[in-house]
N, C-alpha and C positions, 0 to 999 in steps of 0.2 A: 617457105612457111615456118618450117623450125625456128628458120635465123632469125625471123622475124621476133616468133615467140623469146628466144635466147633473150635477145635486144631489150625487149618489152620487160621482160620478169623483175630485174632489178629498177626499174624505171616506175613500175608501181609499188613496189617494196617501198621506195625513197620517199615520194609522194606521199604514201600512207602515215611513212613513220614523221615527215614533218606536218601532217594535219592531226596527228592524234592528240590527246591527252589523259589516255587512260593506260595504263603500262601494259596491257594485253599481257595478262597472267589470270590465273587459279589461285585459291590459300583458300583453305577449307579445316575445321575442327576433326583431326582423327577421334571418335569413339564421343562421348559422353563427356557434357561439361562441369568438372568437380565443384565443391566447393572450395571458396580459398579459405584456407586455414589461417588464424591470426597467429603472427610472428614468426612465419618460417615459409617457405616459397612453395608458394604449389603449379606445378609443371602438368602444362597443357600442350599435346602433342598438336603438330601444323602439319599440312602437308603444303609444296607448291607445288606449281607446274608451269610453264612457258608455253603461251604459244603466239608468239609473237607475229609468225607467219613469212617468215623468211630462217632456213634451216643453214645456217652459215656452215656451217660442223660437214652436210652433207655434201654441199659444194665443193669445200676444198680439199675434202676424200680422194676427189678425183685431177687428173692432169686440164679435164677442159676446164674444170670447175675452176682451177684453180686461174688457168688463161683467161675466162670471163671474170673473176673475180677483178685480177692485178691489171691486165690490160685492157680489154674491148668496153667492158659497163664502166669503168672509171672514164676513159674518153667517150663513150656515147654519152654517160649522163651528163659529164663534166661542161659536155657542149652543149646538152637539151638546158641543163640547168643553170647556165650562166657561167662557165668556166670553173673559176675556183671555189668558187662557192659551194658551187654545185656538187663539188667533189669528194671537198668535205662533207658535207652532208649524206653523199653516198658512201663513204667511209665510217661514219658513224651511224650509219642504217644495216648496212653490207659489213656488220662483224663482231663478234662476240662480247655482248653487251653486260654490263655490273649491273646485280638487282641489291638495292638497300632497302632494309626492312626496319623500321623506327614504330615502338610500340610508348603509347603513351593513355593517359585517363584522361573520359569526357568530361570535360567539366574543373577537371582540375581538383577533386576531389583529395582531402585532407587523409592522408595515414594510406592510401594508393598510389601500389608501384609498380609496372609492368617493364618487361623488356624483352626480346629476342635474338634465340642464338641460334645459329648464326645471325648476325646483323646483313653478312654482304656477303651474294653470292658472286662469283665472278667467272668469266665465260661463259654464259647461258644464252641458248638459241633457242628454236622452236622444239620442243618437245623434252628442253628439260628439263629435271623433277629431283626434288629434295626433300628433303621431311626438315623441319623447324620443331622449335620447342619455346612457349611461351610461357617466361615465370612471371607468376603475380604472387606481391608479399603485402599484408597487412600487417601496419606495426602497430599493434596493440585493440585494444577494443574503439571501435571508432560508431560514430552514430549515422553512421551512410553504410547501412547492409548488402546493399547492392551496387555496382557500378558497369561502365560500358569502355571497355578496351578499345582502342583505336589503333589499329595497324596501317602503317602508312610504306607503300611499297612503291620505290622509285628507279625506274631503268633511264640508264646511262648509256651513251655510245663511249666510242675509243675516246674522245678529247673531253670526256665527264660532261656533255651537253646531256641537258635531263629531254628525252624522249615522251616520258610517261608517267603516270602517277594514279595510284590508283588506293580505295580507302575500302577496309574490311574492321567492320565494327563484330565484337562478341562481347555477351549480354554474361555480364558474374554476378553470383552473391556470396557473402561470407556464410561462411561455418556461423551457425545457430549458436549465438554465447549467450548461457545464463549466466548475470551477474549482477544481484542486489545486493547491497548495501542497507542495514537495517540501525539506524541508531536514535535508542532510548533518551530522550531529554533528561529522564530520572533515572539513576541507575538505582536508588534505596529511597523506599516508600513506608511510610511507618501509617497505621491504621488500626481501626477498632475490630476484632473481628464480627464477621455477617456482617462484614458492610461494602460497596460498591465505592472505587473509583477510579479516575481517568489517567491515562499513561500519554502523556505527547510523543510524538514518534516520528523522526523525520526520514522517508524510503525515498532510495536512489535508485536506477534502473540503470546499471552497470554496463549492463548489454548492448547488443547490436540491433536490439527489434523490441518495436511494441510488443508489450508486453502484459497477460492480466493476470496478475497476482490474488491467492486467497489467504489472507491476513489469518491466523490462529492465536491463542495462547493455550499455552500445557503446564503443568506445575501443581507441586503439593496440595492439592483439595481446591485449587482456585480455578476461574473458568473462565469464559468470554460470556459479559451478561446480556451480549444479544448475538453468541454464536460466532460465525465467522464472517468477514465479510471479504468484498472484493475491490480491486483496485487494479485502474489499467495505464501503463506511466510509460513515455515514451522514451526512446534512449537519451542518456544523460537527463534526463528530469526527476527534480526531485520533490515530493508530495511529502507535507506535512499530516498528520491525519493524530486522533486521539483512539488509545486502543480501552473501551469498559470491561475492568476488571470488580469480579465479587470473590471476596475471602469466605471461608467455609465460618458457619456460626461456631460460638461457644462462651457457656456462661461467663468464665474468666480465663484469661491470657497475662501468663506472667511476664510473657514474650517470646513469640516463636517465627523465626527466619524461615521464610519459605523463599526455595527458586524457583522465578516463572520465566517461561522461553516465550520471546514472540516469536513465532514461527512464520514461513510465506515461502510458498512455491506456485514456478507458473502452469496454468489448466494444462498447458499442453504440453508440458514434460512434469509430472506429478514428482519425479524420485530426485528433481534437482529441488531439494528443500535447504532454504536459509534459517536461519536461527540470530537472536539476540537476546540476550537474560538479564534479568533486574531482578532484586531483593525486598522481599516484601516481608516485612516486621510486622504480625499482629502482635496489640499488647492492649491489655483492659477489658471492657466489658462490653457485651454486643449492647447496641442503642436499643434492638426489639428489645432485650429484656430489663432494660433500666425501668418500665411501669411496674412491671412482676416483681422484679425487687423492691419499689419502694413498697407497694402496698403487703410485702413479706415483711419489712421492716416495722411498720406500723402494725401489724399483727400481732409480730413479737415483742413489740412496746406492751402494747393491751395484754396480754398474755403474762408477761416477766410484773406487770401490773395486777393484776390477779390474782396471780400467785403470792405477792407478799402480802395482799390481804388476805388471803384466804390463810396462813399462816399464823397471822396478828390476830384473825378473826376465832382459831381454833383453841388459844392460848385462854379464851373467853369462857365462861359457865354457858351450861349447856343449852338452853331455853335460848340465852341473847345469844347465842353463837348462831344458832340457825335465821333468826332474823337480819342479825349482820351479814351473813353468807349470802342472801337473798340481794340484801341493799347491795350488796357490792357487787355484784353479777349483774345488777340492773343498774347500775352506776356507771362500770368500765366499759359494758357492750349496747347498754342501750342506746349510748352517744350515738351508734354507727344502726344501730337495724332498727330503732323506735324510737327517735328523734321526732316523730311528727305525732305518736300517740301519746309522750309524755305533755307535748306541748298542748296537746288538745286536752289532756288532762287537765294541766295548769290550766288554758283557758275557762274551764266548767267549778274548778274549783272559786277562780276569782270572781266568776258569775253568781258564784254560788253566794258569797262575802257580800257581794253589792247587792241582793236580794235581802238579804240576812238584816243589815244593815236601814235598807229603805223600810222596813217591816218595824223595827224598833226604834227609828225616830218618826213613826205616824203616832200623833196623839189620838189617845180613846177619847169618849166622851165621858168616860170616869175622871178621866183625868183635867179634864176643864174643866170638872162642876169643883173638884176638889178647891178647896181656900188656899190661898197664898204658901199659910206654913207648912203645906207639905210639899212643895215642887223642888227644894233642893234635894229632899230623901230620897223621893221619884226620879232625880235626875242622876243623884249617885247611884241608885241600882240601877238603872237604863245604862250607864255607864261601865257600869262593870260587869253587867250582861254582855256588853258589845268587847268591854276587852277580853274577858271569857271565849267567845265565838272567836274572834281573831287568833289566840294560840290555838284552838281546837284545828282552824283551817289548818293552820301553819306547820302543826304536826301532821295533819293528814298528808301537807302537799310535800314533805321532807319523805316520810314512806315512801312517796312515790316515787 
């Protein structure tokens, strides 16, 4: 029964290892899986182990081991299995086999680079174990945050026939990079101040991840005139956006240089804050108050008005001084606060004329009976009655 077993052992060893295709190993992630850091290698510990299921090492430890190894299973199998063939193959099942470890990215993924060291263990049987070290290096900011490693582990017999093969994926992401890029279309803005306007601004997302940004401006007395806003930009994309700025009021600006910062950092790291500054030049006069000064201006017309008659007026005897002083108060100001009572004036006045007038060209009845020679006396006085009344109006409506 022994011999039987002896016989048999290597004979399903051989069989096994020409029907398999999986390399009969272990590889497992020691501890916690890092971040890769961009531009410099970060080392992930491996472990392996073998168990292929034929312990060649413990075999030929010993004298029989070593006798069923070289003579009895090379002619038993060599004849179960077809002679030469068959012997080879029991040679390359029956003895200490090469494991190659080839790490490579799913996908093929841009700026990912993986590898393994050792690459090739050599002599390994059932139960042995080694530790590995996998480096992955990101060269530079790339727009794929995450990737999947692919370990490809291949056993070898004595003549490099491949036995096995076998695939262990682990799942990376890079190291979290903030990195925007903020540039101002305008770098110098010239304006009135208290007044509102628009800065173009083209934002890049530098980084390795979506990303949502809170847009600000800071700066000498100036603001955001609707606050802050928000923006979500995916890696390498760049979003054009206008930022509304309002400059602080003031009556006159002779010109004054203010620095505003557009600021932007992302929600979820607050203290990685960007910055970019542009030059805002107020010069001149705020637009609110361009009404207020015209009608200061005209004030001081009417005003600087008055004054030189009131002057011209005092120079006068005493009596016509205080009537001219009157006239001329109601002259320069009434334009503006009684423009509609002088007018109704004038109209009552002219009412007045044309009543005046229709009264002194109605004939009496004296005046028909009268004869011939008197109707030119009667018409010369009727006439000079009416030019009389006419200066009388004429001087009342001048008072006025």
């Amino acid at each position: 029964m022994v011999t039987v077993i002896l016989f048999s052992i290597p004979f399903c060893c051989v069989v096994s290892a020409g029907e398999q295709t999986d390399a009969e190993e272990n590889l497992w992630v020691v501890g916690d899986v890092p971040e890769v850091k961009i531009g410099e290698d970060t080392t992930i510990k491996l472990h392996f182990e073998d168990y292929t299921g034929f312990n060649y090492t413990r075999w030929w430890s010993s004298l029989l081991g070593r006798i069923l190894l070289h003579v009895i299973w090379p002619i038993t199998i060599g004849y179960c299995q077809g002679g030469k063939e068959g012997l080879e193959e029991f040679k390359n099942a029956a003895c200490l086999h090469s494991i190659e470890f080839d790490a490579y990215v799913e996908d093929n993924i841009t700026g990912w680079h993986a590898i393994v060291e050792p690459s090739l263990i050599t002599g390994s049987t059932e139960g042995n174990k080694a530790n590995l070290t996998l480096k992955v290096r990101i060269d530079g900011p790339t727009v794929y945050p995450m990737a999947n490693v692919i370990i490809k582990v291949t056993r070898k017999g004595a003549n490099g026939a491949i036995l096995g093969i076998s695939y262990h994926k682990i799942s990376l992401k890079a190291e979290h990079i903030y990195l925007l890029d903020i540039k101002p279309l305008k770098s110098v803005v010239e304006i009135f101040p208290g007044s509102s306007f628009s800065v173009p601004v083209e934002i890049t997302n530098r980084g390795n991840y979506i990303e949502t940004y809170r847009i600000s401006v800071d700066g000498d007395g100036v603001a955001s005139l609707f606050g802050s806003q928000l923006l979500t930009i995916n890696p390498g994309e760049t979003i054009k956006t206008n930022i509304q700025i309002h400059t602080p009021f003031s009556l006159f600006d002779l010109g004054t240089a203010r620095k505003v910062e557009i600021k932007a950092y992302p929600l979820s790291s607050p203290e990685n804050v960007f910055t970019a500054g542009i030059s805002v030049v107020t010069r001149g006069t705020s637009l609110q108050f361009i009404p207020v000064l015209i009608l200061i201006i005209i004030l001081l017309v009417l005003l600087v008005r008055l004054l030189v008659q009131v002057v011209r007026i005092y120079s006068e005897p005493g009596e016509k001084r205080s009537k001219n002083l009157v006239s001329s108060f109601r002259e320069t100001f009434g334009r503006i606060f009684s423009s509609r009572k002088i007018g109704a004036e004038k109209h009552k006045v002219m009412r007045s004329e044309e009543k005046v007038k229709e009264k002194d060209l109605q004939p009496s009845s004296d005046n028909l009976s009268d004869a011939s020679p008197s109707k030119p006396r009667n018409l010369k006085k009727l006439m000079s009655k009416i030019k009389r009344e006419e200066m009388k109006q004429k001087r009342k409506f001048e008072k006025l």
